[in-house]
ChimeraX commands (.cxc) that place a marker at each C-alpha (Angstrom):
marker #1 position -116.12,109.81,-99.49 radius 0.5
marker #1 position -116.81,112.21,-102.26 radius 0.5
marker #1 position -114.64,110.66,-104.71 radius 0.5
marker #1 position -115.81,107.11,-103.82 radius 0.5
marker #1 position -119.25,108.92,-104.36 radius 0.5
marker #1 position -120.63,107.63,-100.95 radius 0.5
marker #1 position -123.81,108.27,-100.13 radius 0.5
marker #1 position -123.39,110.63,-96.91 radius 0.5
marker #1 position -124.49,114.52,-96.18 radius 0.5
marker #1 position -122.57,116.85,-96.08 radius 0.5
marker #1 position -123.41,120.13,-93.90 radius 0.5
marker #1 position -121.07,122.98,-93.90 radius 0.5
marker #1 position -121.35,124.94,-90.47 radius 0.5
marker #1 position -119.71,128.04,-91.45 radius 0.5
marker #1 position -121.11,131.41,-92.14 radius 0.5
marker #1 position -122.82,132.69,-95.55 radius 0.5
marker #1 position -119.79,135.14,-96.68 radius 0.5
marker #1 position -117.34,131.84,-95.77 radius 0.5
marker #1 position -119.47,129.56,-97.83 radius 0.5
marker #1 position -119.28,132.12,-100.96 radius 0.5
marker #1 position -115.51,132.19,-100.80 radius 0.5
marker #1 position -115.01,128.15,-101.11 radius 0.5
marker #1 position -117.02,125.41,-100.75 radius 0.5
marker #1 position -116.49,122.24,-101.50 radius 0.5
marker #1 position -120.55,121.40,-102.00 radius 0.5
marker #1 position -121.96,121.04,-98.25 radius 0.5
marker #1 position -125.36,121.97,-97.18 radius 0.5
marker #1 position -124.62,125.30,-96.07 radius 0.5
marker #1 position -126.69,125.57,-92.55 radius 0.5
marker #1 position -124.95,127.82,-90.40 radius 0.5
marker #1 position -123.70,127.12,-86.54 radius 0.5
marker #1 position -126.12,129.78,-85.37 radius 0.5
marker #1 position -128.86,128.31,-87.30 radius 0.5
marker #1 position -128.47,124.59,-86.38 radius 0.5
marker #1 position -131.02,124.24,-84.15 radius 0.5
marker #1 position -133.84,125.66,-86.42 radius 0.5
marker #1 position -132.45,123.39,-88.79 radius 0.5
marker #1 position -132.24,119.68,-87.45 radius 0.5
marker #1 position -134.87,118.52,-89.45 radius 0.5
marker #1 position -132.63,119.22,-92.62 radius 0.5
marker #1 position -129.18,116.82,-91.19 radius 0.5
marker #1 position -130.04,113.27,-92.58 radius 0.5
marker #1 position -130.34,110.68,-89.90 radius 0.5
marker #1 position -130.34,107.49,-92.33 radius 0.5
marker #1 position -126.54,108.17,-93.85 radius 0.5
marker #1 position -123.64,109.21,-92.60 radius 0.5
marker #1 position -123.47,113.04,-92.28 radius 0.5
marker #1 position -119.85,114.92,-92.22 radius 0.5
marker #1 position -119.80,118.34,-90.71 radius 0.5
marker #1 position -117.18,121.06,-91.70 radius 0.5
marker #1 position -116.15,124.36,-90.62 radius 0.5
marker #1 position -113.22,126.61,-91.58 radius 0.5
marker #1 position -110.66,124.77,-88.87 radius 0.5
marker #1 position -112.90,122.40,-87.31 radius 0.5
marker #1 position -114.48,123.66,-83.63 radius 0.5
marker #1 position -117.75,124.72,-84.82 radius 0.5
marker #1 position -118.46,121.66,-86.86 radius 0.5
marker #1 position -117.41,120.08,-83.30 radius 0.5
marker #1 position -120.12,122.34,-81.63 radius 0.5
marker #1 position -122.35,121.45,-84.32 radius 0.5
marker #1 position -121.56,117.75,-83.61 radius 0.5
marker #1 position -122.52,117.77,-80.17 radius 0.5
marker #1 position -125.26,119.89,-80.70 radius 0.5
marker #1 position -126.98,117.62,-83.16 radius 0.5
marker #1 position -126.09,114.59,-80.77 radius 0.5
marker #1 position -127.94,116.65,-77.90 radius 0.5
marker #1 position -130.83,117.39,-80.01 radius 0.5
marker #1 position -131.51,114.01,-81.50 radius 0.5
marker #1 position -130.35,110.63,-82.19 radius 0.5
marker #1 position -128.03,110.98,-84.87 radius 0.5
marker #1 position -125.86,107.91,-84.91 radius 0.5
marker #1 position -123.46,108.74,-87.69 radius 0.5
marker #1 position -121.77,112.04,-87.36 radius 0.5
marker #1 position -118.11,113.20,-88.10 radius 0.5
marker #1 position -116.25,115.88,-88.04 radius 0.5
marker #1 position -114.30,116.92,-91.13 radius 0.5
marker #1 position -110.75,117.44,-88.57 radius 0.5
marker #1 position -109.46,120.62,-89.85 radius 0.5
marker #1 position -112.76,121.82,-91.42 radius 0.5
marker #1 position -111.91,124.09,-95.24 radius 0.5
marker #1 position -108.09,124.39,-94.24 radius 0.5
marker #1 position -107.07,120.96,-94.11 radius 0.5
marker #1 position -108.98,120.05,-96.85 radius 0.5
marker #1 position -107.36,122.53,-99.07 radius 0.5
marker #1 position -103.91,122.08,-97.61 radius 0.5
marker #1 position -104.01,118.08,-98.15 radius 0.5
marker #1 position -107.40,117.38,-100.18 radius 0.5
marker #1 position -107.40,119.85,-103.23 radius 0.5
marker #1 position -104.98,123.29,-103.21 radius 0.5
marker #1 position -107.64,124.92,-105.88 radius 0.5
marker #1 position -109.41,125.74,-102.61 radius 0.5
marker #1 position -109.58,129.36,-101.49 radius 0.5
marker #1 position -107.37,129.21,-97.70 radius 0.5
marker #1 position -108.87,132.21,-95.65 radius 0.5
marker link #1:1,2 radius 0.2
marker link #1:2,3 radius 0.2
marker link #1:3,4 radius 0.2
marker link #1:4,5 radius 0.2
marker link #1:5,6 radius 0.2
marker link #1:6,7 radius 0.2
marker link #1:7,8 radius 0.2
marker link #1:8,9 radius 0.2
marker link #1:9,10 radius 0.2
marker link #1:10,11 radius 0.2
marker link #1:11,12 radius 0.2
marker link #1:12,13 radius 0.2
marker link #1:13,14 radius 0.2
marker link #1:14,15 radius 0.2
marker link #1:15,16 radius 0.2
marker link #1:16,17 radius 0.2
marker link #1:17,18 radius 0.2
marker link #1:18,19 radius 0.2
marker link #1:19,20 radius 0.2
marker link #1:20,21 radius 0.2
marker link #1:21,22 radius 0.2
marker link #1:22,23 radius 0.2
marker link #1:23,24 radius 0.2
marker link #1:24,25 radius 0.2
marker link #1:25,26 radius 0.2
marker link #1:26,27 radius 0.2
marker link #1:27,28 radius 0.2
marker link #1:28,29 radius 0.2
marker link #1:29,30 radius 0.2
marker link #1:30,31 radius 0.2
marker link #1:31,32 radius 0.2
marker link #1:32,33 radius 0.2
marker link #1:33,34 radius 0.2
marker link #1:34,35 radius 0.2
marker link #1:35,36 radius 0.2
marker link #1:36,37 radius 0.2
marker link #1:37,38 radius 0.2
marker link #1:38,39 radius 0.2
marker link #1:39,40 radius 0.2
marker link #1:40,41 radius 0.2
marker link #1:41,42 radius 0.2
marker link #1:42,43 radius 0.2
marker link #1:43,44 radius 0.2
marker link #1:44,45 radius 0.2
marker link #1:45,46 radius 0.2
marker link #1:46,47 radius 0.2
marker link #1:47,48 radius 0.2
marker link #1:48,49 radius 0.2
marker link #1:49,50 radius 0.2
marker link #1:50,51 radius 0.2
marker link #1:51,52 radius 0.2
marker link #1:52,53 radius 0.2
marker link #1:53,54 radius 0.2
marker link #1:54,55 radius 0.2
marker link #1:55,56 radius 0.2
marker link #1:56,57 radius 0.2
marker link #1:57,58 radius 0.2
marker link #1:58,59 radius 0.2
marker link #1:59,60 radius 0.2
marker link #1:60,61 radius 0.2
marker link #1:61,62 radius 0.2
marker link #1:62,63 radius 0.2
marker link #1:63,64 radius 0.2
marker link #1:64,65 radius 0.2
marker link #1:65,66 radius 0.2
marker link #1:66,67 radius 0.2
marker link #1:67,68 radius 0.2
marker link #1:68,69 radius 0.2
marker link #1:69,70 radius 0.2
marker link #1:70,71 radius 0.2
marker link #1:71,72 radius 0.2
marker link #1:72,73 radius 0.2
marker link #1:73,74 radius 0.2
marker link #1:74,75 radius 0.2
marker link #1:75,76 radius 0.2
marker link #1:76,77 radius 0.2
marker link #1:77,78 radius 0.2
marker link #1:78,79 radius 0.2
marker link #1:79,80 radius 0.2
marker link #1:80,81 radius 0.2
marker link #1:81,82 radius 0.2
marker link #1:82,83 radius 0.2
marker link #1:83,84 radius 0.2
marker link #1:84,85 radius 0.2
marker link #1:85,86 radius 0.2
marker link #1:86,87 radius 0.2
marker link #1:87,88 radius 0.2
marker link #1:88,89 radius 0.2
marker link #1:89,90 radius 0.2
marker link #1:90,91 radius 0.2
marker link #1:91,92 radius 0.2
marker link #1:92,93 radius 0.2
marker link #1:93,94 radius 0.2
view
């Protein structure tokens, strides 16, 4: 999606300190913050959640389907890790 340059959101679930180590350019709103922050997850485009290994973006998921109608979420399976394992190696592995 980001190399197709799709319009979607991307929110990154994971914690302040995480988010400073590697990033790969995700809304950073984290898990414990979620709530206080629905009005900030796009409900027009697709919106891809990611964590470090992928559980909270999972919480976040069905959190965010719980809260409000969201239609098009996903979870980035294997949140930071798997993206930097099989996406792009330049990425910090914690």
């Amino acid at each position: 999606m980001i190399d197709q340059r799709e319009n979607f959101q991307l929110v990154d679930v994971r914690e302040l300190c995480e988010y400073e180590l590697n990033n790969i350019g995700g809304e950073l709103i984290p898990l414990g913050e979620l709530k206080d922050n629905i009005d900030r997850i796009a409900k027009d485009k697709p919106v891809v959640v990611i964590c470090q290994g992928g559980v909270r973006s999972a919480k976040a998921i069905q959190t965010l389907e719980r809260a409000a109608a969201f239609e098009q979420l996903y979870n980035l399976r294997g949140g930071i890790l798997a993206y930097g394992k099989e996406v792009d190696d330049s990425v910090t592995l914690y």
